[in-house]
C-alpha positions in Angstrom: 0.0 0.0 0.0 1.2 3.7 -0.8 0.4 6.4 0.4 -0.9 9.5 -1.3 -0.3 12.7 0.3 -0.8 16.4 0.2 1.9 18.7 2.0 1.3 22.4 2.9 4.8 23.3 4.6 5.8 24.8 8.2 9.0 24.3 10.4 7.2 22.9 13.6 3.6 21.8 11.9 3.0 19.9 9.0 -0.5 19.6 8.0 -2.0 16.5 5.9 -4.5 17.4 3.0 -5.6 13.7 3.5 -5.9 11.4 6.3 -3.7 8.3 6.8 -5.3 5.8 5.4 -3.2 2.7 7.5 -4.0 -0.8 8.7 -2.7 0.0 12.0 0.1 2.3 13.7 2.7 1.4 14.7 6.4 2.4 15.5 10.1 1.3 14.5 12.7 2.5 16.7 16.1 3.0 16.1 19.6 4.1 18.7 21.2 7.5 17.2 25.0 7.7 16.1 27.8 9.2 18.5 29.0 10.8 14.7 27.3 13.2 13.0 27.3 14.8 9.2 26.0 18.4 10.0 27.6 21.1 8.3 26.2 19.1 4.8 23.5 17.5 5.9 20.5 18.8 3.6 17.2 20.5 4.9 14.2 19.0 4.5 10.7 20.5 3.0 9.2 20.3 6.4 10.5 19.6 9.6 9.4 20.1 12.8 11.0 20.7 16.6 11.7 17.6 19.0 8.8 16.9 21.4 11.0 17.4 24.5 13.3 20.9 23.5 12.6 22.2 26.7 14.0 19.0 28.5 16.9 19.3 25.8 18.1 23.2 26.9 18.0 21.9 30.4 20.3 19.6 29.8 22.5 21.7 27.5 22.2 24.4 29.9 24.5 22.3 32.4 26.7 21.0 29.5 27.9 24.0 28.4 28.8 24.9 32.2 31.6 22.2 31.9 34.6 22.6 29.9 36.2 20.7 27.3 38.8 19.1 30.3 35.9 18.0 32.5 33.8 16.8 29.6 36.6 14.2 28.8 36.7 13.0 32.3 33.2 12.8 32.1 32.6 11.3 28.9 36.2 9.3 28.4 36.7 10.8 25.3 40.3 11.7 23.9 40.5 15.8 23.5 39.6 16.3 20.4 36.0 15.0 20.9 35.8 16.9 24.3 36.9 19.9 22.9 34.2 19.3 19.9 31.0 18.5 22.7 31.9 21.8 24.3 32.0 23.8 21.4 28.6 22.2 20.0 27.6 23.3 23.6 28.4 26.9 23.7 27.0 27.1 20.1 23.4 25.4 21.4 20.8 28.2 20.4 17.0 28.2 20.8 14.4 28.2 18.9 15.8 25.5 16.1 15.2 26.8 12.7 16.0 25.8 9.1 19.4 28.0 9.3 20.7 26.7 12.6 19.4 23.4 12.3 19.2 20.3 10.1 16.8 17.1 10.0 17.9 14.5 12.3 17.5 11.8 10.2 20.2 13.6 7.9 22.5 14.6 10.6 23.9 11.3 12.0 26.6 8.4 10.6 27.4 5.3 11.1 26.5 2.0 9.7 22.9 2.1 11.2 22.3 5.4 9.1 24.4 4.0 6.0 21.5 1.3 6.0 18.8 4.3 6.5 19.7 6.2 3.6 17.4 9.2 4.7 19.0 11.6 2.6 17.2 9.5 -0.8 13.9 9.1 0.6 11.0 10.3 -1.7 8.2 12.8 -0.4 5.9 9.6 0.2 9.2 7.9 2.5 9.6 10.7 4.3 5.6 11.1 5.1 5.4 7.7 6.5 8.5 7.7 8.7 7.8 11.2 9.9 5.0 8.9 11.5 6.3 5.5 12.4 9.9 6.1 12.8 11.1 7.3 15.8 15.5 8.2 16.9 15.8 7.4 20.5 18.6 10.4 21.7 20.2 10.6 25.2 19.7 14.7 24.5 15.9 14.6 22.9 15.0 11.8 24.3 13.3 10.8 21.5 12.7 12.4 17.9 11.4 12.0 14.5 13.5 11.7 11.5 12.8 14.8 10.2 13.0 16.8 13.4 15.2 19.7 13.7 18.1 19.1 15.6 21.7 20.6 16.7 24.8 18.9 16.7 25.6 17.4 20.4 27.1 14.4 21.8 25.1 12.2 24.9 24.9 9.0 25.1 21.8 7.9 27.0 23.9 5.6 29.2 26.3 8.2 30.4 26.7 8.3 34.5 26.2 12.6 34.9 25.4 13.9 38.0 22.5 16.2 36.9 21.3 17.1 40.1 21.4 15.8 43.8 18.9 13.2 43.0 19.6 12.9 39.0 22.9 10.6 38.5 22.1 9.6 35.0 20.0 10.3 31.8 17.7 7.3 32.4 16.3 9.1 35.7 16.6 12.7 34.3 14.6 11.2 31.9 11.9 9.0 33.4 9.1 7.9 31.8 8.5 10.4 29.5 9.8 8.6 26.7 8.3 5.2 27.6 5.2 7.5 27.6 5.4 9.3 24.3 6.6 5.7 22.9 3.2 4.0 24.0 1.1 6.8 23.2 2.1 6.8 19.4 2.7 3.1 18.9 -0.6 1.7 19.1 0.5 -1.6 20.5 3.3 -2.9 18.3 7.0 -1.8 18.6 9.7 -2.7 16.2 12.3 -2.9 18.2 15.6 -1.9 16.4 17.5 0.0 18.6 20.4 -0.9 21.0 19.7 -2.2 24.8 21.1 0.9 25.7 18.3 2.7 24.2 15.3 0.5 24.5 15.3 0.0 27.7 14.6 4.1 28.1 11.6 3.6 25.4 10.1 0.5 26.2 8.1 -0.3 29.7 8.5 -4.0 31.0 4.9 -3.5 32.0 3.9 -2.5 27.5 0.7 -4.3 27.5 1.2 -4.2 23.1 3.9 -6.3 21.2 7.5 -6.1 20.5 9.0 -7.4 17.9 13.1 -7.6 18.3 15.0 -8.5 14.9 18.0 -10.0 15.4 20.9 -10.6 12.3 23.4 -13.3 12.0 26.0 -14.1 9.8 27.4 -17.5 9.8 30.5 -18.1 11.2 32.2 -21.9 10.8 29.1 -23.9 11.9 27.4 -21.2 13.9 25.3 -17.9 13.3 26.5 -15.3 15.3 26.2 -11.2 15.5 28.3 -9.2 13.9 27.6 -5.9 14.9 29.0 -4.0 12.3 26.6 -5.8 10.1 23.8 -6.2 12.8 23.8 -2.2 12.7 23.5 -1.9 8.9 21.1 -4.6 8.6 18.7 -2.4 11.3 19.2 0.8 9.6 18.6 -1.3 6.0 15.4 -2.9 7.6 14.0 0.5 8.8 14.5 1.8 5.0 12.7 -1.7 3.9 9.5 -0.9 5.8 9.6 2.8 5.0 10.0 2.4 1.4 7.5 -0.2 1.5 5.0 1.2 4.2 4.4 -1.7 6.3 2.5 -1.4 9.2 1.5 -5.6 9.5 4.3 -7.6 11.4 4.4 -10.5 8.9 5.0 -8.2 6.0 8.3 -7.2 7.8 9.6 -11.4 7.7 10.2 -10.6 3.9 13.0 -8.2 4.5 16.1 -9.7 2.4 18.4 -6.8 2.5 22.3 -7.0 2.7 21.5 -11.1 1.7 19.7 -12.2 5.2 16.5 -13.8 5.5 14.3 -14.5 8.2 15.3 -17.8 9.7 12.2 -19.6 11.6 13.9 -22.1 13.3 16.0 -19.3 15.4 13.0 -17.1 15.9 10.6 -17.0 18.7 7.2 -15.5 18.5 8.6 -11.9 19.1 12.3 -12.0 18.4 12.9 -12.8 14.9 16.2 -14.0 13.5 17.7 -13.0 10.3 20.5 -15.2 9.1 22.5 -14.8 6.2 25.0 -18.0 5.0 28.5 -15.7 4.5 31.0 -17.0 6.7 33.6 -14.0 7.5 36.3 -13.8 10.3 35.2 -9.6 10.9 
């Protein structure tokens, strides 16, 4: 099914000349990059601003109090990335716009985004992920693909002494992106980001269904991550139900990108393994 779709253009609204026409909602989420691609990452024809900004400037209001020295300590990063983070700090300047910002989904690297490909989406690609997709982010918390964002580094498992009772971005955080994550998913997760990052999205107590790819090369006798590949493959299967707009679970067991294939005698009900037979040492 495609979807046909009318756009009438703001930064922070978009507004839909017809309705949705989908089976079901659901949402596909995905870990961000510690890289980024800003200075040529392209604008979009609409974007819009995170959900949680204000949550964002309070956290960058107490990064940019450190400086580059403390943020290596703090981070156990080598200078040069330090130095970078406090710069990207001090430069942090609200409200977002087109000229001081760029698309998310544009901005980061890595092999997750290689697989993504955002920057090639068609109008109809970027509709449909602007709704089902969603970039977990230590520093948004969570955002769209096409949401405005500024360069930063924060990892979500990063131990920061926010406040007297804040030691870490899990707490700063909360539930508020378990909450924004169950409110928009309508009971089915695709689960394709890192532990790291889940486990600040998705409630043990989610009364809908998750659905946790796994990909596996085969190594000697045995399939077995590679998570160079595993991160591609997620990124490559997020761009495989964008492209395709799939909103049913079983659609999603035809994904054969990068040469895997769903394997049904590794896969449970909810955690689906894709295997693919090239043995490599990597």
């Amino acid at each position: 099914m495609k979807l046909t779709l009318g756009f009438r253009i703001y930064v922070n609204w978009i507004h839909c000349d017809e309705q949705l026409d989908l089976q079901s909602s659901m949402l596909v989420l995905l870990s961000p990059s510690k890289t980024l691609s800003f200075q040529d990452a392209p604008a979009a024809e609409f974007s819009e601003v995170p959900v949680f900004i204000e949550a964002s400037d309070k956290l960058m209001d107490k990064l940019k109090r450190l400086n580059a020295k403390k943020i290596e300590g703090l981070m156990s990063v080598n200078a040069g990335i330090a130095a970078q983070t406090a710069e990207w700090a001090r430069n942090w300047n609200i409200p977002f716009s087109t000229t001081n910002a760029r698309p998310a989904a544009h901005c980061f690297k890595g092999a997750v985004y290689t697989g993504l490909r955002a920057r090639k989406w068609s109008e109809a690609d970027r509709a449909f992920a602007q709704q089902h997709l969603r970039i977990l982010s230590g520093l948004y918390g969570i955002l769209k693909p096409l949401d405005l964002i500024q360069p930063y580094r924060l990892e979500m498992g990063l131990k920061w002494d926010i406040s007297a009772k804040i030691g870490n971005l899990y707490s700063f955080w909360g539930d508020r992106i378990r909450n924004q994550v169950e409110s928009e998913s309508d009971g089915l997760i695709i689960n394709l980001a890192s532990k790291e990052y889940s486990k600040s999205a998705i409630s043990k107590d989610y009364e809908g269904r998750v659905i946790t790819p796994a990909f596996k090369d085969l190594v000697g006798t045995e399939y077995k991550s590679k998570m160079a590949y595993a991160k591609e493959a997620r990124g490559t299967m997020a761009r495989f139900i964008v492209q395709n707009q799939l909103t049913h679970p079983n659609d999603f067991k035809q994904f054969n990108g990068m040469g895997y294939s769903y394997n049904s005698a590794l896969s449970t009900t909810d955690n689906w393994v894709f295997t693919r037979d090239v043995s490599t040492t990597k």
